[in-house]
PAZAPA-4460 file (N, C-alpha, C; in steps of 0.05 Angstrom, whole numbers, plus 32768, in hexadecimal, padded with zeros to 4 digits):
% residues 293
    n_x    n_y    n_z   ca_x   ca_y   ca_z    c_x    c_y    c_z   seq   type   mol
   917A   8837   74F5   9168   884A   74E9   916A   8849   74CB     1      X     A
   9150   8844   74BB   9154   8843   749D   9159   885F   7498     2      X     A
   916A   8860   747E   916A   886F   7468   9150   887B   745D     3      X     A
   9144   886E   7461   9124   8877   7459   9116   888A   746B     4      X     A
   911C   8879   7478   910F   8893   748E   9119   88AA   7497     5      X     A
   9134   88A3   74A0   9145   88CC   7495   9137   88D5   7480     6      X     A
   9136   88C5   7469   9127   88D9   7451   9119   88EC   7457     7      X     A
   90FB   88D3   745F   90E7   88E4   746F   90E6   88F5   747D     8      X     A
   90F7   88F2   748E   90F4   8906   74A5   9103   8919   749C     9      X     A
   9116   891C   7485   911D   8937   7474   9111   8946   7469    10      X     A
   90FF   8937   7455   90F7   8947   7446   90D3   8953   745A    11      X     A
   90D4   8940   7470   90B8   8955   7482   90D0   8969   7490    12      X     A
   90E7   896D   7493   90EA   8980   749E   90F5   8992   7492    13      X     A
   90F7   8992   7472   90F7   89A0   7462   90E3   89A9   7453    14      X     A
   90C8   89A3   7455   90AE   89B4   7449   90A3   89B8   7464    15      X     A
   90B2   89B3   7481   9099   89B6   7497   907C   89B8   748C    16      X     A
   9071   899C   747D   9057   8997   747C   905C   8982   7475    17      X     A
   9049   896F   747E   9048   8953   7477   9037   894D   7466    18      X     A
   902A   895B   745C   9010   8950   7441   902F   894F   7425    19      X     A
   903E   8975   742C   904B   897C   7412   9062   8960   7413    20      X     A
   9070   8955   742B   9087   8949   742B   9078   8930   741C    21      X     A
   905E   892C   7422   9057   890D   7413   9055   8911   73F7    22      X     A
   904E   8924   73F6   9048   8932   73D7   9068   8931   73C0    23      X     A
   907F   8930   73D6   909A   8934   73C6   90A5   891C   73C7    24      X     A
   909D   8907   73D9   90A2   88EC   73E3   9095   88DD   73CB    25      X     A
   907A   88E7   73C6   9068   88D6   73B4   905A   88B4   73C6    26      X     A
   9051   88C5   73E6   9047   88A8   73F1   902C   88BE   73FB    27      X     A
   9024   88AD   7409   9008   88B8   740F   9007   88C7   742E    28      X     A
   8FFE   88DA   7435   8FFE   88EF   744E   9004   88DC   7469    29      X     A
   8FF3   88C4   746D   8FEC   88AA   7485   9002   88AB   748B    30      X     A
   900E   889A   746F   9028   888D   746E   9044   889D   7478    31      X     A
   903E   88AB   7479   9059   88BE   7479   9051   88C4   7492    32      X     A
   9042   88D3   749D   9033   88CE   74C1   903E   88BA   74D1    33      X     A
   9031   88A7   74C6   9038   888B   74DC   905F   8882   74D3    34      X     A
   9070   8891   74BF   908A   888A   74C2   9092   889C   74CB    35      X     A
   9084   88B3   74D2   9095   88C6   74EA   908E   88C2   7500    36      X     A
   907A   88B5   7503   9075   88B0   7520   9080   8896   7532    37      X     A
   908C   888C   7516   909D   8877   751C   90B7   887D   7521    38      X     A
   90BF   888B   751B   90D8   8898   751A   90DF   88AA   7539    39      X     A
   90C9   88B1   7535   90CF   88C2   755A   90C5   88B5   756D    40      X     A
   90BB   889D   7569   90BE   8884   757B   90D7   8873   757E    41      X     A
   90E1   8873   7565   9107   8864   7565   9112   887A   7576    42      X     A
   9115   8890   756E   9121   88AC   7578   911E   88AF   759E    43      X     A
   910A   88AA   75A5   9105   88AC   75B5   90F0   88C3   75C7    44      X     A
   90EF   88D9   75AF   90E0   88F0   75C3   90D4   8904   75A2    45      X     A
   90C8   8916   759B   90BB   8921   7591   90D4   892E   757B    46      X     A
   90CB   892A   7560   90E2   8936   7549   90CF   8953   7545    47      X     A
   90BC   895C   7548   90AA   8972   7534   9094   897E   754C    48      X     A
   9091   8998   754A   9082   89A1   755F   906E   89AD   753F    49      X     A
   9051   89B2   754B   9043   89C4   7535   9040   89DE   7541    50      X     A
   9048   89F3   752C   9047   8A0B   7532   903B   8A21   7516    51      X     A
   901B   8A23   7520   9014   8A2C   7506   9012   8A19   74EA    52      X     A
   9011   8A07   74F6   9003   89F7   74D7   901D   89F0   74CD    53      X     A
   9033   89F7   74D1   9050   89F0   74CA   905B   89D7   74DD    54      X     A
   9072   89C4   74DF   907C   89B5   74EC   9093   89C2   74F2    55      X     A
   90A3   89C9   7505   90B1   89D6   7506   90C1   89BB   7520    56      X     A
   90DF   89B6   7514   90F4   89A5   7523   90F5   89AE   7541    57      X     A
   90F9   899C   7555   90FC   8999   7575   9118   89A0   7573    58      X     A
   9126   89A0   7587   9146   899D   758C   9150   897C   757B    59      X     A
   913C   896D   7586   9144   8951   7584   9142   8948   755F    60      X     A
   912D   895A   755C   9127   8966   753A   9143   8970   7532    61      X     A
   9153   897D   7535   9164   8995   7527   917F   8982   752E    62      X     A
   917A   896D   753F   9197   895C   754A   9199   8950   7526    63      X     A
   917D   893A   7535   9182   8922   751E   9182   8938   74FA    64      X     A
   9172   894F   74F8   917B   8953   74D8   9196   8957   74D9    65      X     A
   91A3   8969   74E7   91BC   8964   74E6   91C7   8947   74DE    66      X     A
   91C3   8937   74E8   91D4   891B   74E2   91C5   8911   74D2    67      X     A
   91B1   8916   74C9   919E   8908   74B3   91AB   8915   748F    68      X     A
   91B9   8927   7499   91BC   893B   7483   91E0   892C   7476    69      X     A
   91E7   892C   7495   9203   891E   7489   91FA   88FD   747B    70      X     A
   91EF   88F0   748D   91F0   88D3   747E   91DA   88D2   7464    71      X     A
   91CC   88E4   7462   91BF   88DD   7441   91D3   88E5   742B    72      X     A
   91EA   8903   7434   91F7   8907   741F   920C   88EF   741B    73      X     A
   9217   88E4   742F   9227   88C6   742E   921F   88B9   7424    74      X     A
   91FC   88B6   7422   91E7   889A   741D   91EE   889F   73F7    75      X     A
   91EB   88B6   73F3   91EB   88C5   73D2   9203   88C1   73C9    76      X     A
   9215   88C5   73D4   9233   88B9   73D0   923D   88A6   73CB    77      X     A
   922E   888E   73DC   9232   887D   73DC   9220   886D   73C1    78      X     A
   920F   8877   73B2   91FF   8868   73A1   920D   8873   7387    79      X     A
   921C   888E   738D   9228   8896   736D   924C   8882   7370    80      X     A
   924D   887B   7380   9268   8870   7384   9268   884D   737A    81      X     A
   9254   884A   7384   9246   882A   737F   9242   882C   735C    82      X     A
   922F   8842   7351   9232   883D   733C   9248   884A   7323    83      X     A
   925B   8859   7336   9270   885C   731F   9282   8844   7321    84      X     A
   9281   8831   7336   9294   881F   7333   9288   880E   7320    85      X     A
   926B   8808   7324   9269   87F9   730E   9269   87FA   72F3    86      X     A
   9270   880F   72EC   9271   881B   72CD   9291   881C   72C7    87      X     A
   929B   8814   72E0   92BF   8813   72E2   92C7   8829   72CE    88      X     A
   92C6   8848   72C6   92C6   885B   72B9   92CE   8870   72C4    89      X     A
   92D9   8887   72B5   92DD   8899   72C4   92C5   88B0   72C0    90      X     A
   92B1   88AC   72D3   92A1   88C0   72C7   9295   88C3   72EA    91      X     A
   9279   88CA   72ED   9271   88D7   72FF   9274   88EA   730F    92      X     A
   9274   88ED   7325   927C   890C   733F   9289   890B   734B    93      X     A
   9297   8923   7354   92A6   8916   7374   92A5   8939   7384    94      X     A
   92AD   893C   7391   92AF   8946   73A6   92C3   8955   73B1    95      X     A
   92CD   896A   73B0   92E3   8970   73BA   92E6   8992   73C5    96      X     A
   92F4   8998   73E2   92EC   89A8   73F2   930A   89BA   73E9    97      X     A
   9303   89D0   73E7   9324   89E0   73E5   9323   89F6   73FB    98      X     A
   9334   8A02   7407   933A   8A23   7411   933B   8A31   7407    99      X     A
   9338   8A42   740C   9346   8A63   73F8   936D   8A67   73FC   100      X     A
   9375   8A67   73ED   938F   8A5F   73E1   9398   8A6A   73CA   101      X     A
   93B6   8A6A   73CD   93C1   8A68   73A6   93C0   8A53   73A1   102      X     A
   93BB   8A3B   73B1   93B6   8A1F   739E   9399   8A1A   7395   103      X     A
   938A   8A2D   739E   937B   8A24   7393   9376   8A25   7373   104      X     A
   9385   8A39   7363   9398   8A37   7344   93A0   8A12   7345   105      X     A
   93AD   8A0B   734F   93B5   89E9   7355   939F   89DB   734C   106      X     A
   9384   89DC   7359   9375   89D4   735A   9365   89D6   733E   107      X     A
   935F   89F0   7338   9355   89F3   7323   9367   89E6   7307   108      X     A
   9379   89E5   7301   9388   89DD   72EB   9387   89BC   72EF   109      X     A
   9389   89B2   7306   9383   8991   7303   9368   8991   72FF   110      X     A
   9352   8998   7303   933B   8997   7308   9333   8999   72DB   111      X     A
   9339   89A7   72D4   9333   89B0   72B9   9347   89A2   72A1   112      X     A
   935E   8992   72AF   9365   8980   72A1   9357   8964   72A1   113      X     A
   934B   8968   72B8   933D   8947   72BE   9325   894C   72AD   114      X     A
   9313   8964   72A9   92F9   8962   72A5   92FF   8967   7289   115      X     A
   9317   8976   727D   9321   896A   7264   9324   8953   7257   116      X     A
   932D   8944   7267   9338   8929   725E   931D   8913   725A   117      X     A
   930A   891A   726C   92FB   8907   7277   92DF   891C   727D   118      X     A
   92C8   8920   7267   92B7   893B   7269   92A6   892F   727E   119      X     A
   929B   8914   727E   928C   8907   7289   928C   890A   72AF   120      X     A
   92A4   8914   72AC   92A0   891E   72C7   929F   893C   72D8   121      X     A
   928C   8934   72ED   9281   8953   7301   9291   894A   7318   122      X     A
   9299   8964   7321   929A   896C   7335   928A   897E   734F   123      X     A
   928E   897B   7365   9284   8994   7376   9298   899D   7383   124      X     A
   929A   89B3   737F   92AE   89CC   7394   92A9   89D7   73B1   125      X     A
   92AD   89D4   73C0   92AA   89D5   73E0   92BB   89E5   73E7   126      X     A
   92BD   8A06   73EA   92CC   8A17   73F9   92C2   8A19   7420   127      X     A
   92D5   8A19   7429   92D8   8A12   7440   92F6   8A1B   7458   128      X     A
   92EE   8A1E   7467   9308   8A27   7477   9317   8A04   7475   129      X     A
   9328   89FF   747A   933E   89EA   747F   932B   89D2   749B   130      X     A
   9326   89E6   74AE   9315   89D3   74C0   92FD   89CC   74B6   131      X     A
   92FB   89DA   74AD   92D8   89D4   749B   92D5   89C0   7485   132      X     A
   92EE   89BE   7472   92EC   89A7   745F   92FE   8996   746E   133      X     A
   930D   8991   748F   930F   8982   7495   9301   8968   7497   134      X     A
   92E8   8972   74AC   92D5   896B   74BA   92C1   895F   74A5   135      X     A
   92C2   8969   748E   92B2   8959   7479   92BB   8946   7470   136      X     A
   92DB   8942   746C   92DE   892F   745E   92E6   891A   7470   137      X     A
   92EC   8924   748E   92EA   8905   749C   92D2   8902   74A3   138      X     A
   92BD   890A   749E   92A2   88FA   7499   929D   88EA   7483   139      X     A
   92AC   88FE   7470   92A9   88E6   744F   929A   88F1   7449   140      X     A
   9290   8915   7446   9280   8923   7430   928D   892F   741B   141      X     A
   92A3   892A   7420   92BB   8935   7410   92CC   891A   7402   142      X     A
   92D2   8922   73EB   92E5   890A   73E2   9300   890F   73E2   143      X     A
   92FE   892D   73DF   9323   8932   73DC   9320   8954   73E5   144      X     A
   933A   895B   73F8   933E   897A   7404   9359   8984   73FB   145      X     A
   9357   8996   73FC   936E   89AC   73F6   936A   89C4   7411   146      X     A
   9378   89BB   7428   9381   89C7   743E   9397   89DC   7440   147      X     A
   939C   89EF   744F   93AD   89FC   745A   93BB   89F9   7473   148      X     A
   93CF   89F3   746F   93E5   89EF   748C   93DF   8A0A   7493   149      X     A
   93E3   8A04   74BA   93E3   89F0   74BE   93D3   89E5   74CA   150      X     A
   93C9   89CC   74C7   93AD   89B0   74CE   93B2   899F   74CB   151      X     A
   93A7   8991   74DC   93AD   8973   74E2   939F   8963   74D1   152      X     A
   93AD   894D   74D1   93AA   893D   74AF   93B5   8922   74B6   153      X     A
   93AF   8914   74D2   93B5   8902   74DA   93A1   88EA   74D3   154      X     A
   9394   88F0   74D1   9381   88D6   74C4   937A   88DB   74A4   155      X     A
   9389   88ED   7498   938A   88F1   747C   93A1   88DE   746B   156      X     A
   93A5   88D5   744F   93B5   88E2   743D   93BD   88F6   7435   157      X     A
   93D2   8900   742E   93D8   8922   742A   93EE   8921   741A   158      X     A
   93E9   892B   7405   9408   8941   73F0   940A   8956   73F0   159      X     A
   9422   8963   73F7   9426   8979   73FA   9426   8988   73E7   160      X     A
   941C   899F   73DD   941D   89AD   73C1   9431   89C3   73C8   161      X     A
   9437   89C3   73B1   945C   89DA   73A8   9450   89F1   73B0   162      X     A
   943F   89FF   73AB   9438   8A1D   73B3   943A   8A26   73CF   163      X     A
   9449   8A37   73CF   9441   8A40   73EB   9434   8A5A   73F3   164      X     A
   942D   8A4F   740D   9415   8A66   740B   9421   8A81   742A   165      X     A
   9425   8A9B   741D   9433   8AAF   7431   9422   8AB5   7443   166      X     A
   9424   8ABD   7459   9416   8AC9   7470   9413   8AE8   7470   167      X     A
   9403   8AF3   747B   9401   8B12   7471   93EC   8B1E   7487   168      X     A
   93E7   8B40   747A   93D0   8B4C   748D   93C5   8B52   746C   169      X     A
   93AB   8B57   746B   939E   8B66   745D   9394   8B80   746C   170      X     A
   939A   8B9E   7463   9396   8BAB   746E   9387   8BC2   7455   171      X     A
   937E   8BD6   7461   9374   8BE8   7452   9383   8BFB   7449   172      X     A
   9383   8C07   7433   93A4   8C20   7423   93A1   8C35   743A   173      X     A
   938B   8C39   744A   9387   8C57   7461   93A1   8C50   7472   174      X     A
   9395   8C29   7475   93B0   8C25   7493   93CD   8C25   7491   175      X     A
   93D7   8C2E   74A7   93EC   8C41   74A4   9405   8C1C   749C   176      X     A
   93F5   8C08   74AB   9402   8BEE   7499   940A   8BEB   7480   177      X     A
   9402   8BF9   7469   93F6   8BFB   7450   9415   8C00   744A   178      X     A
   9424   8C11   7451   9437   8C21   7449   9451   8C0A   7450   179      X     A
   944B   8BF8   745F   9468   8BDF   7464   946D   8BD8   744F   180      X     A
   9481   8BCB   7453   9484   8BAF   7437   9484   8B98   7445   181      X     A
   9483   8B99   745D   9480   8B84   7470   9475   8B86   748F   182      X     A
   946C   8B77   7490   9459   8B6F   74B6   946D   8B61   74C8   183      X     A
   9475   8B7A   74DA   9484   8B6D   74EE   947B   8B60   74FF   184      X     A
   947E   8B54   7518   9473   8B49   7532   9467   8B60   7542   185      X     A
   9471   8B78   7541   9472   8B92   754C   9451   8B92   7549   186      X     A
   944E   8B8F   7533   943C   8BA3   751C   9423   8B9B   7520   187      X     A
   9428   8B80   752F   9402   8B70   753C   93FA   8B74   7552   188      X     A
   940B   8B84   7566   940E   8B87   757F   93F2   8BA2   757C   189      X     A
   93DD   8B9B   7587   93D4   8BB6   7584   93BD   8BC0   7572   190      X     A
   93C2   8BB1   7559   93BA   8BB6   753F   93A1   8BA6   7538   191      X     A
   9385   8BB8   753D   936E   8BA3   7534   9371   8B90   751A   192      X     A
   9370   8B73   752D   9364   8B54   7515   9356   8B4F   7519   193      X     A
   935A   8B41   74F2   9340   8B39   74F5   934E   8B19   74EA   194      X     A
   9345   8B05   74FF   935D   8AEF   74F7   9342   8AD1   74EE   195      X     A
   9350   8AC2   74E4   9335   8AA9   74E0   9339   8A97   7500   196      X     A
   9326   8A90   74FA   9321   8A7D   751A   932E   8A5F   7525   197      X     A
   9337   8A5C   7508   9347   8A3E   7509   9364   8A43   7522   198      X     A
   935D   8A30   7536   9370   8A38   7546   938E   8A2D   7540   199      X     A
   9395   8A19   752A   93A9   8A19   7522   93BB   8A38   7518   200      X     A
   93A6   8A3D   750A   93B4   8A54   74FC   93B7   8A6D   751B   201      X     A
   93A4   8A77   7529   93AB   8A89   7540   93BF   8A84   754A   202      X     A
   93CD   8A69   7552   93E4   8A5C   755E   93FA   8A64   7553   203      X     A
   93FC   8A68   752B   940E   8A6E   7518   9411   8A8D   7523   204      X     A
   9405   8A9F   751C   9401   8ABB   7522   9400   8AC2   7540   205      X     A
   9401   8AB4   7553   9413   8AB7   757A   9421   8AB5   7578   206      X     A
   9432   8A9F   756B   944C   8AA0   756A   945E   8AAC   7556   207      X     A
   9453   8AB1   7547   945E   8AD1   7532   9461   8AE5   7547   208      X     A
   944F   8AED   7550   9449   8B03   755E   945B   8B02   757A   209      X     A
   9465   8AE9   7584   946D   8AE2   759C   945F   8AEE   75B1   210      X     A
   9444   8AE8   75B2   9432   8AEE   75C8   941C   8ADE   75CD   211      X     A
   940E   8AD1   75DB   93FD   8ACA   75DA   93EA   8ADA   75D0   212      X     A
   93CB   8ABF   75BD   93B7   8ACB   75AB   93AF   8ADC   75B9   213      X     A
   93A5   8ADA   75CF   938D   8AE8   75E6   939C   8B07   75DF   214      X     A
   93AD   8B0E   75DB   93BA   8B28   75EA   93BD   8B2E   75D4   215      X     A
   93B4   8B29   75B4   93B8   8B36   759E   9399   8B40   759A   216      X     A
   9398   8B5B   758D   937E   8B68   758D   9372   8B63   7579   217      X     A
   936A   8B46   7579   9353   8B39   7567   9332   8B4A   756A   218      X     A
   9329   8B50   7558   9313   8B60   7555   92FE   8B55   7544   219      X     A
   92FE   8B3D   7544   92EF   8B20   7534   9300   8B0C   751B   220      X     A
   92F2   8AFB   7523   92F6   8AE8   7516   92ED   8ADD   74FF   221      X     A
   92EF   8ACB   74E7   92DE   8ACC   74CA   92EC   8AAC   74C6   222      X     A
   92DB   8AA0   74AF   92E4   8A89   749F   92F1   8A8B   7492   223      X     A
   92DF   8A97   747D   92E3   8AA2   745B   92EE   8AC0   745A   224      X     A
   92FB   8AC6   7445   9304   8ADE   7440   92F4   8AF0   7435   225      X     A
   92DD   8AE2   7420   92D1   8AF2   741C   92C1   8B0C   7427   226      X     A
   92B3   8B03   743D   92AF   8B1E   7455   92B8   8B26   7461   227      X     A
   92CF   8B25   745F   92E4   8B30   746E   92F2   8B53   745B   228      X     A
   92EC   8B4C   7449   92F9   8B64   742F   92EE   8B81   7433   229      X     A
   92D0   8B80   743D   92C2   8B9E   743B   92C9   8BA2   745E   230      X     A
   92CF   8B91   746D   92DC   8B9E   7496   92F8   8BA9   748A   231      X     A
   9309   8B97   747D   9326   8BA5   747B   9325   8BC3   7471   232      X     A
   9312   8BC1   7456   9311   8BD9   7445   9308   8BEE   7456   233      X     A
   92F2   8BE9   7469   92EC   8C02   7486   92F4   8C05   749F   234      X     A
   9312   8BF1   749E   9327   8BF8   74B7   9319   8BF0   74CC   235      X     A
   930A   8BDB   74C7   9301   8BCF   74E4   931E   8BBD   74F3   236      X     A
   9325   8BAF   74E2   9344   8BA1   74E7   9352   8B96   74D3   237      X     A
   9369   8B91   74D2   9374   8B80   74BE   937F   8B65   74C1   238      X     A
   9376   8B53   74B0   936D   8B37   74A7   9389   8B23   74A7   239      X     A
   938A   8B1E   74C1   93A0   8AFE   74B3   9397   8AF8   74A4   240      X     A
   93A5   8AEC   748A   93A3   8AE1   747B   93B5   8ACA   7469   241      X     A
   93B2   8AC0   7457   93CB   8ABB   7442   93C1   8ACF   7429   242      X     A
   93DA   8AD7   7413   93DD   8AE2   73FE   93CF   8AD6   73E1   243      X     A
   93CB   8ABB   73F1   93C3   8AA9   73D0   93A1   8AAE   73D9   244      X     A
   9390   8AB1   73EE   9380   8AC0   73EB   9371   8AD5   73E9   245      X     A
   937F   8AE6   73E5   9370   8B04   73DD   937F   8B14   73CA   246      X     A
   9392   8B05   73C2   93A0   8B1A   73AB   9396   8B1F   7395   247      X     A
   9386   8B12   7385   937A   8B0D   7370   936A   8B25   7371   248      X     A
   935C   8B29   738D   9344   8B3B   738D   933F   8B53   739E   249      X     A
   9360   8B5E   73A0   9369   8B72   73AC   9356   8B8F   739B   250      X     A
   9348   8B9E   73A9   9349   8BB5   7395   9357   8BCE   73A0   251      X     A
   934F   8BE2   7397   9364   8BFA   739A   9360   8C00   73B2   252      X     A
   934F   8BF5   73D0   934D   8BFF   73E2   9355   8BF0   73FB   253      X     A
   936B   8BD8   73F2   9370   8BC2   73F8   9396   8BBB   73F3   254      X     A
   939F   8BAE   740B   93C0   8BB2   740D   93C5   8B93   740B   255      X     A
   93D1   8B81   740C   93E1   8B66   741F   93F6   8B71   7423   256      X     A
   93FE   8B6C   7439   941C   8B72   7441   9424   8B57   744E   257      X     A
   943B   8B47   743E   9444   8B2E   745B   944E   8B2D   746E   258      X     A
   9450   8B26   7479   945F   8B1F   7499   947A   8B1F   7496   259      X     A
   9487   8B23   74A7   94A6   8B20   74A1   94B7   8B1C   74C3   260      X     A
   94C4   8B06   74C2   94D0   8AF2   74B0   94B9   8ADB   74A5   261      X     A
   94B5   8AD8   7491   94A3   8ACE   747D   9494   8AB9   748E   262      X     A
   947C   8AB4   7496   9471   8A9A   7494   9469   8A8E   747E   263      X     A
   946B   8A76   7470   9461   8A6F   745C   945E   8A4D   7465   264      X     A
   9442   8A4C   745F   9438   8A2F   745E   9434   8A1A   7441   265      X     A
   942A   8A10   7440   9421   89F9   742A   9400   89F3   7426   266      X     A
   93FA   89EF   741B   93DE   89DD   740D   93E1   89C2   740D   267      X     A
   93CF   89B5   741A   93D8   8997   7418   93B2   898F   73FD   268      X     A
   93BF   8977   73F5   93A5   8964   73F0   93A6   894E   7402   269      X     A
   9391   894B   740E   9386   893B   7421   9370   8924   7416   270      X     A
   936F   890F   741C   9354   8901   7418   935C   88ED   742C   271      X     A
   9347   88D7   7433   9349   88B8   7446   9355   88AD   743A   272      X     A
   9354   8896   7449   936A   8878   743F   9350   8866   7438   273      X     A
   9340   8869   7428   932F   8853   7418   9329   8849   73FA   274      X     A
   931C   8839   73F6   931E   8836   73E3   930A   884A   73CF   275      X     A
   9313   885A   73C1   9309   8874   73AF   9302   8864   738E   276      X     A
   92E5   887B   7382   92DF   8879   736F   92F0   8874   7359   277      X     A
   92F0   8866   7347   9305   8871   732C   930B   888B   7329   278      X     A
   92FD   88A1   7329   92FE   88C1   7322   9313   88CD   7337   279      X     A
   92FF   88C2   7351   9312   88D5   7361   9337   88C6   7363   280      X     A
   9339   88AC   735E   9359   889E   735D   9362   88AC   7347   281      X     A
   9354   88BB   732E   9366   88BA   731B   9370   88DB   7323   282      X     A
   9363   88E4   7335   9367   8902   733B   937F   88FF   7348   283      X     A
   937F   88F4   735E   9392   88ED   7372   93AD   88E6   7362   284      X     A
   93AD   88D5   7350   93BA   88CC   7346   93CC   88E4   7334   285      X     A
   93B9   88FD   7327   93C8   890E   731D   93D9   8920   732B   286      X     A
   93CB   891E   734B   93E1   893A   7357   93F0   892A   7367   287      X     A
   93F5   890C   735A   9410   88FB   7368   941F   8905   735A   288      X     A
   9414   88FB   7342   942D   88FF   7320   9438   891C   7321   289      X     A
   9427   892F   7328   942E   894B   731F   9443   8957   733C   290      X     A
   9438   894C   7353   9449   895B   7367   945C   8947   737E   291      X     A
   9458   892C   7374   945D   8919   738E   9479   8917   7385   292      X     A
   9492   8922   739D   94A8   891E   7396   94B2   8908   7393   293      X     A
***
């Protein structure tokens, strides 16, 4: 299947109209017709139903944008990679997915020495749960991650970064949690969570708890921490978490308390075993020098 024709069939299923998609293509209405109709002849069965003068995607529509969406951003990747090598320079983009973390401070201080050193270069920032910038970057939409243990990182490279990151509840100052200086095993038994969905981490917090997940009174689940801050603050539950994400943005109606006896994990940097841009080697290269024992 060309490259070209994903195009097409993106950008008609992104103006659902085919006059406007030829219009952004710059080919003529026919033309663009007869390469979608070529296309759901390769395909096998119908990409676009009409509904109201709009094109609106089939199932078999909403499969392929999905995968059309990953291989053009690879296709785009792959032409800024082609031409930063040939400029053998350190300049162009790259890519890189972080968690919510205290490394993510890590991140930011290499990141602003490099674009110091070297202005010519952009980045993009990708916040993401740990499975989420997994899954990107063993596709290769990602050039380089900054993960939270614990995850698997078996088909990765990985350095471990010095920070460690504590385990905790975020709770609200009302809950009577508020008043610990520490979270026993006792203290989850019972106690509406609100825990993230990565089942690595639920596995970490069963066995804290010495209970199986099922039998702890999980009361939903979240990615990001960010929506998670205004349920804690109205005692819907309180938030597994780590400390390096929400301390910064604790306000007065807001606790961390850690766990005790301490869990504490690591931040890894992750990327593949291939051959990488100039930009992104010389990154790699700094959080060898700075943290690689």
């Amino acid at each position: 299947m060309e490259i070209r024709l994903l195009r097409y069939f993106w950008t008609v299923a992104t103006e659902q109209n085919i006059s406007q998609a030829a219009k952004a293509l710059h080919i003529t209405q026919p033309t663009l017709s007869r390469q979608i109709h070529e296309l759901e002849a390769e395909v096998g069965e119908p990409l676009f139903d009409r509904q109201h003068k709009r094109l609106m995607l089939t199932q078999a529509g909403l499969f392929l944008k999905e995968r059309a969406a990953e291989i053009l951003q690879l296709d785009q990747q792959l032409e800024e990679a082609l031409r930063q090598k040939q400029q053998q320079q350190l300049s162009g983009s790259f890519t890189i997915g972080c968690v919510e973390a205290d490394n993510s401070d890590t991140l930011a201080l290499m990141l602003e020495e490099l674009v110091s050193d070297y202005p010519q270069v952009h980045f993009e920032l990708v916040a993401a749960t740990s499975d989420e910038i997994s899954d990107r970057l063993e596709k290769g939409l990602l050039d380089l991650a900054i993960l939270l243990e614990p995850v698997m990182t078996k088909t990765f490279e990985t350095l471990t970064l010095p920070r460690e990151e504590r385990w905790g509840l975020l709770v609200s100052k009302s809950n009577f949690l508020a008043q610990k200086t520490t979270i026993q095993a006792a203290d989850l038994l019972g106690t509406p969570l609100l825990c993230t969905s990565r089942e690595p981490v639920q596995q970490l917090i069963s066995a804290f708890a010495g209970v199986p997940f099922s039998k702890l009174n999980v009361v939903g689940t979240y990615n990001l921490s960010f929506n998670v801050f205004p349920l804690v603050a109205h005692d819907v539950g309180a938030a597994v978490t780590i400390a390096g994400a929400v301390t910064d943005r604790l306000g007065a109606d807001l606790v961390f308390v850690p766990l005790a006896p301490a869990i504490k994990t690591h931040c890894i940097l992750a990327w593949k075993s291939r051959l990488h841009t100039p930009v992104v080697a010389e990154l790699i290269r700094r959080f060898k020098h700075a943290f690689e024992a």
